[in-house]
C-alpha positions in Angstrom: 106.6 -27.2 -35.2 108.2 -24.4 -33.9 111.7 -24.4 -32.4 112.4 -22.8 -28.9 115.7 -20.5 -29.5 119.1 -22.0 -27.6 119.4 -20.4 -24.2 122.5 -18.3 -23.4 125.1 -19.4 -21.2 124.0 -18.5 -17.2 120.3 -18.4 -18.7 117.9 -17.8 -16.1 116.0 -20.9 -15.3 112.9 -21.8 -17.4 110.7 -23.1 -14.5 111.5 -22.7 -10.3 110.2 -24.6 -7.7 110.9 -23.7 -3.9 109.5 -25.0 -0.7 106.9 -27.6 -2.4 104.7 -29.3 0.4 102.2 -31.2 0.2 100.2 -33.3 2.9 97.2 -35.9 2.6 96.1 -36.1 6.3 98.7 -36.8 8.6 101.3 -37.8 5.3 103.6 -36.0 3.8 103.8 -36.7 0.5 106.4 -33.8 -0.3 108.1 -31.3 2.1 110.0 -28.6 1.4 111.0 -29.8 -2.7 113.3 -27.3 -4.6 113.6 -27.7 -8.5 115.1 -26.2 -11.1 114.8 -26.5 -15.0 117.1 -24.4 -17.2 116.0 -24.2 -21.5 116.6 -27.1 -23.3 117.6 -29.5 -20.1 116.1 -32.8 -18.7 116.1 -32.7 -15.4 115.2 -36.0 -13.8 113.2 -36.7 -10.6 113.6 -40.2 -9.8 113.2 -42.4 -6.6 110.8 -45.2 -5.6 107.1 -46.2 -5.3 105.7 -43.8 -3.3 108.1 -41.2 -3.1 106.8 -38.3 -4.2 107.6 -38.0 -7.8 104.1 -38.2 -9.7 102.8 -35.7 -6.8 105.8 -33.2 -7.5 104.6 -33.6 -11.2 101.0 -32.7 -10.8 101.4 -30.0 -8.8 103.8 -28.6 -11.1 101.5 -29.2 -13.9 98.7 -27.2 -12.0 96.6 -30.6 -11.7 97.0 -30.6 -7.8 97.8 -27.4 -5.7 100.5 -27.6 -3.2 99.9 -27.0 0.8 103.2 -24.6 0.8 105.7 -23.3 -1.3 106.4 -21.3 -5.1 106.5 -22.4 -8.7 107.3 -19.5 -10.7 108.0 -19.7 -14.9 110.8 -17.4 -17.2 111.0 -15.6 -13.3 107.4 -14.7 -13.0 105.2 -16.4 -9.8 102.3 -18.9 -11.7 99.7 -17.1 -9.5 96.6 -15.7 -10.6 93.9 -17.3 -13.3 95.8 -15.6 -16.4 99.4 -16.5 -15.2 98.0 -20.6 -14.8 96.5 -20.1 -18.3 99.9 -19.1 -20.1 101.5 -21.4 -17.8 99.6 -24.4 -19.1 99.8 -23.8 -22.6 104.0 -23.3 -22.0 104.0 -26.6 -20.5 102.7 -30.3 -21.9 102.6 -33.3 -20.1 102.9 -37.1 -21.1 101.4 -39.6 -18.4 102.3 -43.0 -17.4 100.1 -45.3 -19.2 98.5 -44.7 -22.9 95.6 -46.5 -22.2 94.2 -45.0 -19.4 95.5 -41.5 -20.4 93.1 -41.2 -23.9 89.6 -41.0 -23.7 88.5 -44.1 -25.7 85.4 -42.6 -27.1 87.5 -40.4 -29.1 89.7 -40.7 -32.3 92.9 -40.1 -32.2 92.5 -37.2 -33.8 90.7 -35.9 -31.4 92.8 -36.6 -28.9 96.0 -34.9 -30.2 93.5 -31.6 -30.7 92.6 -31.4 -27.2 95.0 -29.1 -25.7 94.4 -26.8 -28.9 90.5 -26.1 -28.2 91.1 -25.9 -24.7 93.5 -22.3 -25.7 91.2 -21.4 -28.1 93.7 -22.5 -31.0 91.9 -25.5 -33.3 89.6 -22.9 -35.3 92.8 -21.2 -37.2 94.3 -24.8 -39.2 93.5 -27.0 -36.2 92.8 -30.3 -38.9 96.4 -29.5 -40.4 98.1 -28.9 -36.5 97.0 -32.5 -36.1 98.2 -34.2 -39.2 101.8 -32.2 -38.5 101.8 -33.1 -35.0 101.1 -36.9 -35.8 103.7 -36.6 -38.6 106.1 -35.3 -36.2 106.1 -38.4 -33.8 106.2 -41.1 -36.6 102.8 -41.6 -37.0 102.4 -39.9 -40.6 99.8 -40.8 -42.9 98.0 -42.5 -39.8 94.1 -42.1 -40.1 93.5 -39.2 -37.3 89.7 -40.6 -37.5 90.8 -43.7 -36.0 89.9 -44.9 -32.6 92.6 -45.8 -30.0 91.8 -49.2 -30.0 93.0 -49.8 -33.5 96.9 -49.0 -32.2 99.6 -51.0 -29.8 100.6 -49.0 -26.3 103.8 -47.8 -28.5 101.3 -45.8 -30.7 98.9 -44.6 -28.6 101.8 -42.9 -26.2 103.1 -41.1 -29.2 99.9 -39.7 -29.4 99.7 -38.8 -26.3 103.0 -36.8 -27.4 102.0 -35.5 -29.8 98.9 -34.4 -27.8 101.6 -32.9 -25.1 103.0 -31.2 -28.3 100.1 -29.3 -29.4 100.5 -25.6 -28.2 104.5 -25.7 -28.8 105.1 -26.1 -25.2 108.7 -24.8 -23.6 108.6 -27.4 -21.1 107.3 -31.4 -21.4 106.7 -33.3 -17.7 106.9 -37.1 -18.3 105.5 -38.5 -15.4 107.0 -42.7 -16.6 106.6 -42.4 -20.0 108.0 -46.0 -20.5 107.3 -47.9 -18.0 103.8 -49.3 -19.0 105.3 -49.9 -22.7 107.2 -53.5 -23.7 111.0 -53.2 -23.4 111.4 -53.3 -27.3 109.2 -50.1 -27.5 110.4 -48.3 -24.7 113.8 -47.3 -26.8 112.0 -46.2 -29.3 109.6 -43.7 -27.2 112.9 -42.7 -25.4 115.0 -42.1 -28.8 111.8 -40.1 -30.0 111.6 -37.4 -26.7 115.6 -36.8 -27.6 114.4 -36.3 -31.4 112.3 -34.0 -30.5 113.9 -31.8 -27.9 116.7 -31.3 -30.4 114.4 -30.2 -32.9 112.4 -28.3 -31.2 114.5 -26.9 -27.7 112.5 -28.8 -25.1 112.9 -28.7 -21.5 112.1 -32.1 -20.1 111.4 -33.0 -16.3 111.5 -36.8 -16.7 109.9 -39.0 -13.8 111.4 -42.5 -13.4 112.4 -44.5 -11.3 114.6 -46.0 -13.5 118.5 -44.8 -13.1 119.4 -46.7 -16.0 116.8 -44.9 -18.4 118.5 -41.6 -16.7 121.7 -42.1 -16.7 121.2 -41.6 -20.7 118.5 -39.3 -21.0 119.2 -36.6 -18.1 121.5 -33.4 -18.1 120.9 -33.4 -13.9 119.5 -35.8 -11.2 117.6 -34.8 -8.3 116.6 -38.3 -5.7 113.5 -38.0 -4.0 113.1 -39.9 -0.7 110.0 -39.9 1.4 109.2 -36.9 -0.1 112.6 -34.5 0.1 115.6 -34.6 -2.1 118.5 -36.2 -0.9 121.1 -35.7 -3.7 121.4 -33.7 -6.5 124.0 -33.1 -9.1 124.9 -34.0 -12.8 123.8 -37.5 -14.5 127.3 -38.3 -14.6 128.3 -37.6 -11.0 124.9 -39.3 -9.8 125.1 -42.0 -11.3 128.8 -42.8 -11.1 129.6 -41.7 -8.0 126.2 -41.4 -5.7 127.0 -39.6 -2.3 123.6 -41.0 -0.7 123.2 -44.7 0.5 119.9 -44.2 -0.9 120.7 -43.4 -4.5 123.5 -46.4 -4.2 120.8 -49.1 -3.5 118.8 -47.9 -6.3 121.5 -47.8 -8.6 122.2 -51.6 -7.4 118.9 -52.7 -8.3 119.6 -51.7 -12.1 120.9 -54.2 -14.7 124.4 -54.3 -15.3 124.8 -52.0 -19.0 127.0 -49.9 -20.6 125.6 -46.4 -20.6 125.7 -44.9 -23.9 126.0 -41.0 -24.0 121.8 -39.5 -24.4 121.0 -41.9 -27.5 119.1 -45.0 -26.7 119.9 -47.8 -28.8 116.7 -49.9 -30.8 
């Protein structure tokens, strides 16, 4: 897989978001959002049910369009059909829940190539960009003619990795990767996204709502209430010392733990 090269210090960001809104009738499901993701940083986006997050994720994603606002990538506005297409194969995207996020009529296989005949890209060694991308979420020597049903919710969300993997994306949106997985298997998902951004240079946006899971995974927090951000800052200082009542309560909702520095333990 091919490595993204280390950004230089005061690198411009990868992807910026300004003035998001967007309204279903008479709610406001986001207004006015800002975001920024630098190379090889998580950024998380956490808050509760219904606060905006999986919205801000699919608009960023180009799966919903926003009422207002900019979303522009390496400083360039995603605007126009050609700047969406280049956009999309820049950016991969892991959903919430395996099961509903593979199409069960297809192997596994199949799944994982999905992104690459979309861009045009199985043709040229798609069969062998399969087996390395399954190989490269610990899933080697796995039979890519399989059918999801054969494999556990741990599995099939590394496929779904791997699938987010396929055209060596810059950026990876992980809209709750863990949180329809068993607690033994969510480590092991979460150990393999810092695995792989090491490798490879990833920029994550992680959506959670689970401070714990950021405190360990994220570079920088932003807290989404109601659909605006009302603190932002370093996982340290977030988490250790929240400004907002807001981000307090949630942070009293989490298990007491001992936060371990971007390395889950199994």
């Amino acid at each position: 897989m091919k490595r993204h090269p280390s950004p230089a210090p005061g690198a411009a960001p990868l992807l910026e978001a300004a003035g998001i809104t967007k309204r279903f009738g008479r709610y406001t499901a986001l207004d006015a959002v800002d975001l920024s993701i630098h190379p090889g940083r998580t950024v998380s986006i956490v808050g509760e049910s219904g606060s905006g997050k999986s919205t801000l994720a699919r608009i960023l994603v180009g799966l919903e369009r926003a009422d207002a606002g900019t979303v522009r990538f390496r400083g360039r506005p995603v605007r126009g059909r050609r700047a969406r297409q280049a956009f999309r194969r820049s950016v991969g995207m892991v959903f919430q829940d395996p099961y509903e996020s593979i199409d069960p009529r297809l192997t596994i296989g199949e799944v994982v190539a999905e992104p690459l005949r979309a861009h045009g890209l199985y043709r040229d060694g798609g069969a062998g960009r399969v087996r390395e991308l399954l190989t490269a979420v610990g899933m080697e020597g796995v039979d890519a003619d399989a059918y999801p049903h054969r494999f556990s919710g741990g599995q099939r969300q590394r496929v779904c990795i791997a699938r987010a993997l396929a055209t060596d994306p810059e950026l990876v949106i992980c809209d709750e990767p863990t949180s329809a997985l068993d607690v033994s298997v969510q480590a092991q998902i979460l150990n393999l996204l810092l695995d792989l951004q090491r490798r490879n240079g990833l920029a994550y946006l992680f959506i959670t709502h689970d401070l714990d899971v950021v405190r360990r995974i994220s570079d920088e927090v932003d807290v989404l209430m109601r659909g605006k951000v009302v603190e932002r800052g370093s996982a340290v200082e977030v988490t250790r010392e929240p400004r907002h009542a807001y981000t307090r309560g949630l942070l009293a909702a989490v298990p007491a733990s001992s936060p371990r520095e971007r390395r889950i333990g199994t």
